[in-house]
C-alpha positions as CSV (number, residue, x, y, z in Angstrom):
1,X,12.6,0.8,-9.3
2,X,10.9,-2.0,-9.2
3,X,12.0,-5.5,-7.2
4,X,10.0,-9.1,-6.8
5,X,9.7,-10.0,-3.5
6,X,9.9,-14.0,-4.1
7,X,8.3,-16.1,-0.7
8,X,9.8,-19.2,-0.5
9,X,9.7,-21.7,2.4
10,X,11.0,-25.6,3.1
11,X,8.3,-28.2,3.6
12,X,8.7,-28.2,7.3
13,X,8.1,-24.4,7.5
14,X,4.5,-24.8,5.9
15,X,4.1,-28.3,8.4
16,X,5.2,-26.0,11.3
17,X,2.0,-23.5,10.4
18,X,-0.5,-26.5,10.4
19,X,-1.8,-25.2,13.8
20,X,-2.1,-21.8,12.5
21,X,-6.3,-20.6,12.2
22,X,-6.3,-19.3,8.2
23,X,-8.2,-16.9,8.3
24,X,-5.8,-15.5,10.9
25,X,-3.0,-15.5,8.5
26,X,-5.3,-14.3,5.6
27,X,-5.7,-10.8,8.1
28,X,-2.0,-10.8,8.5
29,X,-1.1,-11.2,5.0
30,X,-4.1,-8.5,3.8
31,X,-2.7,-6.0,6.8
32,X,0.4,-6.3,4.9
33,X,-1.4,-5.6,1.5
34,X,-3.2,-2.5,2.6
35,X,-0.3,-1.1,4.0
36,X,1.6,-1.3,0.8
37,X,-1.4,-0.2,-1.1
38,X,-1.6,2.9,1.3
39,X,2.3,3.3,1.2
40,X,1.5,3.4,-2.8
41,X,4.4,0.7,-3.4
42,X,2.1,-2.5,-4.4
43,X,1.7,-3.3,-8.2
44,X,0.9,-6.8,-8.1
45,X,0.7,-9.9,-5.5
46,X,0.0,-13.2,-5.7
47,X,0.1,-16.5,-4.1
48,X,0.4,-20.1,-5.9
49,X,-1.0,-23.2,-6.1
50,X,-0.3,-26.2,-4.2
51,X,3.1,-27.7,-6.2
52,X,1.4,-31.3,-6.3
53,X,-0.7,-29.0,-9.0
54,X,1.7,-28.0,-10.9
55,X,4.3,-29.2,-13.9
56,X,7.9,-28.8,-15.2
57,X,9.0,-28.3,-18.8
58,X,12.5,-29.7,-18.8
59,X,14.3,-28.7,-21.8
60,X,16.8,-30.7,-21.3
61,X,16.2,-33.1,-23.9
62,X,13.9,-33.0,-27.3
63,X,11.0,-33.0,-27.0
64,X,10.6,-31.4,-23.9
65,X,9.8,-33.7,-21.1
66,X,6.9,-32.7,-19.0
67,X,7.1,-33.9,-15.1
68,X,4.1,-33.7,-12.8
69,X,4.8,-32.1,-9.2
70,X,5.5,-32.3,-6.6
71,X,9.4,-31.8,-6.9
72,X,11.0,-34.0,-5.1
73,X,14.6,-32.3,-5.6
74,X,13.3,-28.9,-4.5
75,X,14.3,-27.8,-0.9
76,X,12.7,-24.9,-1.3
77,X,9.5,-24.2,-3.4
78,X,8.1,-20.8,-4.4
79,X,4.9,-20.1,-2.8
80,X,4.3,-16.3,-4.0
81,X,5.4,-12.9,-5.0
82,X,4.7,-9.3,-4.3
83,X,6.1,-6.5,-7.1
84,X,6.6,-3.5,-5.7
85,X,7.7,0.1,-7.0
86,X,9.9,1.9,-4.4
87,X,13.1,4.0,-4.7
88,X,15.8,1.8,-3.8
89,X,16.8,-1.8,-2.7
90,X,17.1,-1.4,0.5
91,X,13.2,0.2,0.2
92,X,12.7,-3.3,-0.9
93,X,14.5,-4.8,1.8
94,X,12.5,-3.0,4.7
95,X,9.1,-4.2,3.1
96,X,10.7,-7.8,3.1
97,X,11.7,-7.7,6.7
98,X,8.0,-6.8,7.6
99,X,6.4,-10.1,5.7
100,X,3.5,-11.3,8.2
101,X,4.8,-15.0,8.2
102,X,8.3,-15.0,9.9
103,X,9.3,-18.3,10.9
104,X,12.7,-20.4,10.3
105,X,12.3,-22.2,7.0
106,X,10.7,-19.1,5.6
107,X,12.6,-16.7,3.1
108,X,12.1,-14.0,0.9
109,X,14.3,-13.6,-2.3
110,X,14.5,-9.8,-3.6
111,X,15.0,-9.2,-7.1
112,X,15.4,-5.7,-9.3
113,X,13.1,-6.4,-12.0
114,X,14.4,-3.9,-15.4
115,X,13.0,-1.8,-17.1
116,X,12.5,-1.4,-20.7
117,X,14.9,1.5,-21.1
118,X,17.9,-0.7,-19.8
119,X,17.1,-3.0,-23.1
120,X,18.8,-2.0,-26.8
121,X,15.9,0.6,-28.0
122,X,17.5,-0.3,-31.9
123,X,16.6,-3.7,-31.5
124,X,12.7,-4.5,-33.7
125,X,11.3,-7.0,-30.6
126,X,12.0,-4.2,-28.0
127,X,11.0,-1.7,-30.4
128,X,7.5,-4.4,-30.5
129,X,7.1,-4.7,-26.8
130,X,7.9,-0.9,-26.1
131,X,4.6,-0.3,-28.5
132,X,2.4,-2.8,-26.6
133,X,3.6,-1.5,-23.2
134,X,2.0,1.8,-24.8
135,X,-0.9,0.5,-25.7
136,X,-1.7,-1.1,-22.6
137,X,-1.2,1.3,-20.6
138,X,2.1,0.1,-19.0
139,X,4.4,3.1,-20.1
Protein backbone atom coordinates (compact mmCIF):
# COMPACT_ATOMS: atom_id res chain seq x y z
CA UNK A 1 0.00 0.00 0.00
CA UNK A 2 1.00 3.12 -0.47
CA UNK A 3 0.47 6.37 2.11
CA UNK A 4 1.84 10.21 1.87
CA UNK A 5 3.56 11.19 4.72
CA UNK A 6 2.47 15.10 4.64
CA UNK A 7 5.12 17.42 7.12
CA UNK A 8 3.43 20.15 8.28
CA UNK A 9 4.54 22.67 10.94
CA UNK A 10 3.07 26.22 12.54
CA UNK A 11 5.26 29.32 11.91
CA UNK A 12 6.68 29.14 15.36
CA UNK A 13 7.88 25.58 14.91
CA UNK A 14 10.25 26.65 11.89
CA UNK A 15 11.12 30.12 14.17
CA UNK A 16 11.98 27.65 17.07
CA UNK A 17 14.67 25.74 14.48
CA UNK A 18 16.36 29.20 13.57
CA UNK A 19 19.37 28.16 15.79
CA UNK A 20 19.52 24.82 14.23
CA UNK A 21 23.19 24.43 11.88
CA UNK A 22 21.53 23.21 8.28
CA UNK A 23 23.56 21.16 7.25
CA UNK A 24 22.94 19.33 10.56
CA UNK A 25 19.36 18.86 9.73
CA UNK A 26 20.21 18.12 5.99
CA UNK A 27 22.32 14.77 7.70
CA UNK A 28 19.27 14.03 9.79
CA UNK A 29 16.76 14.27 7.20
CA UNK A 30 19.24 12.23 4.46
CA UNK A 31 19.82 9.45 7.55
CA UNK A 32 16.24 9.21 7.36
CA UNK A 33 16.21 8.84 3.48
CA UNK A 34 18.81 6.17 3.21
CA UNK A 35 17.17 4.25 5.75
CA UNK A 36 14.03 4.14 3.87
CA UNK A 37 15.81 3.57 0.64
CA UNK A 38 17.65 0.51 2.37
CA UNK A 39 14.35 -0.60 4.04
CA UNK A 40 13.14 -0.50 0.18
CA UNK A 41 9.88 1.59 1.27
CA UNK A 42 10.84 5.18 -0.32
CA UNK A 43 9.22 6.11 -3.84
CA UNK A 44 9.46 9.65 -3.80
CA UNK A 45 10.39 12.73 -1.28
CA UNK A 46 10.29 16.10 -1.50
CA UNK A 47 10.53 19.35 0.23
CA UNK A 48 8.81 22.81 -0.86
CA UNK A 49 9.47 26.14 -1.40
CA UNK A 50 9.22 28.94 0.89
CA UNK A 51 5.12 29.76 0.82
CA UNK A 52 5.94 33.69 0.29
CA UNK A 53 6.84 31.76 -3.30
CA UNK A 54 4.02 30.34 -3.86
CA UNK A 55 0.14 31.11 -5.18
CA UNK A 56 -3.49 30.03 -4.63
CA UNK A 57 -6.16 29.31 -7.34
CA UNK A 58 -9.34 30.05 -5.53
CA UNK A 59 -12.22 28.77 -7.47
CA UNK A 60 -14.44 30.31 -5.64
CA UNK A 61 -15.52 32.81 -7.96
CA UNK A 62 -15.17 33.14 -12.10
CA UNK A 63 -12.55 33.64 -13.16
CA UNK A 64 -10.45 32.10 -10.81
CA UNK A 65 -8.74 34.53 -8.49
CA UNK A 66 -5.10 34.02 -8.06
CA UNK A 67 -3.65 35.19 -4.45
CA UNK A 68 0.09 35.56 -3.92
CA UNK A 69 1.48 33.77 -0.57
CA UNK A 70 2.08 33.90 2.04
CA UNK A 71 -1.32 32.61 3.64
CA UNK A 72 -2.17 34.49 6.18
CA UNK A 73 -5.24 32.22 7.21
CA UNK A 74 -3.09 29.11 7.29
CA UNK A 75 -1.98 27.82 10.78
CA UNK A 76 -0.38 25.21 9.46
CA UNK A 77 1.55 25.13 6.03
CA UNK A 78 2.75 22.03 4.15
CA UNK A 79 6.38 21.95 3.95
CA UNK A 80 6.91 18.32 2.29
CA UNK A 81 6.03 14.82 1.63
CA UNK A 82 7.61 11.36 1.54
CA UNK A 83 5.47 8.45 -0.50
CA UNK A 84 6.21 5.41 0.69
CA UNK A 85 5.17 1.66 -0.26
CA UNK A 86 4.84 -0.55 2.87
CA UNK A 87 2.25 -3.23 4.00
CA UNK A 88 0.07 -1.59 6.23
CA UNK A 89 -0.94 1.83 8.01
CA UNK A 90 0.49 1.32 10.88
CA UNK A 91 3.95 0.43 8.69
CA UNK A 92 3.28 4.02 7.75
CA UNK A 93 2.77 5.09 11.14
CA UNK A 94 6.24 3.76 12.56
CA UNK A 95 8.23 5.54 9.68
CA UNK A 96 6.16 8.81 10.73
CA UNK A 97 7.15 8.48 14.38
CA UNK A 98 10.83 8.24 13.30
CA UNK A 99 10.84 11.80 11.22
CA UNK A 100 14.29 13.51 12.15
CA UNK A 101 12.61 16.93 13.15
CA UNK A 102 10.39 16.28 16.29
CA UNK A 103 9.46 19.37 17.92
CA UNK A 104 5.97 20.76 19.16
CA UNK A 105 4.37 22.63 16.24
CA UNK A 106 5.61 19.88 14.00
CA UNK A 107 3.20 17.21 12.49
CA UNK A 108 2.93 14.62 10.02
CA UNK A 109 -0.41 13.82 8.22
CA UNK A 110 -0.61 10.05 6.84
CA UNK A 111 -2.62 9.40 3.97
CA UNK A 112 -3.43 5.97 1.92
CA UNK A 113 -2.90 7.02 -1.52
CA UNK A 114 -5.25 4.39 -4.08
CA UNK A 115 -4.49 2.55 -6.42
CA UNK A 116 -5.79 2.28 -9.82
CA UNK A 117 -7.56 -1.00 -9.34
CA UNK A 118 -9.92 0.57 -6.59
CA UNK A 119 -11.13 2.97 -9.60
CA UNK A 120 -14.22 1.68 -12.12
CA UNK A 121 -11.90 -0.29 -14.83
CA UNK A 122 -15.33 0.30 -17.44
CA UNK A 123 -14.89 3.82 -17.18
CA UNK A 124 -12.67 5.36 -20.83
CA UNK A 125 -10.44 8.07 -18.58
CA UNK A 126 -9.27 5.12 -16.19
CA UNK A 127 -9.15 2.93 -19.02
CA UNK A 128 -6.63 6.16 -20.56
CA UNK A 129 -4.57 6.56 -17.41
CA UNK A 130 -4.29 2.66 -16.82
CA UNK A 131 -2.59 2.67 -20.53
CA UNK A 132 -0.13 5.51 -19.70
CA UNK A 133 0.66 4.04 -16.27
CA UNK A 134 1.83 1.07 -18.75
CA UNK A 135 3.71 2.89 -20.77
CA UNK A 136 5.61 4.64 -18.25
CA UNK A 137 6.52 2.10 -16.46
CA UNK A 138 4.19 2.71 -13.43
CA UNK A 139 2.28 -0.67 -13.55
Amino acid sequence: MKFMLIWRATDEAWANLGDVDFDKMLELTGAFNEEMIRAGVLLAAEGLDDPNQGVVVDFSAEPPIVTDGPYGEAKELFNGFYIINVASKEEAIEWAKRAPIRAAGFKTEIRRVPTIDEFPQDNEWIKKERAWRESTGQL
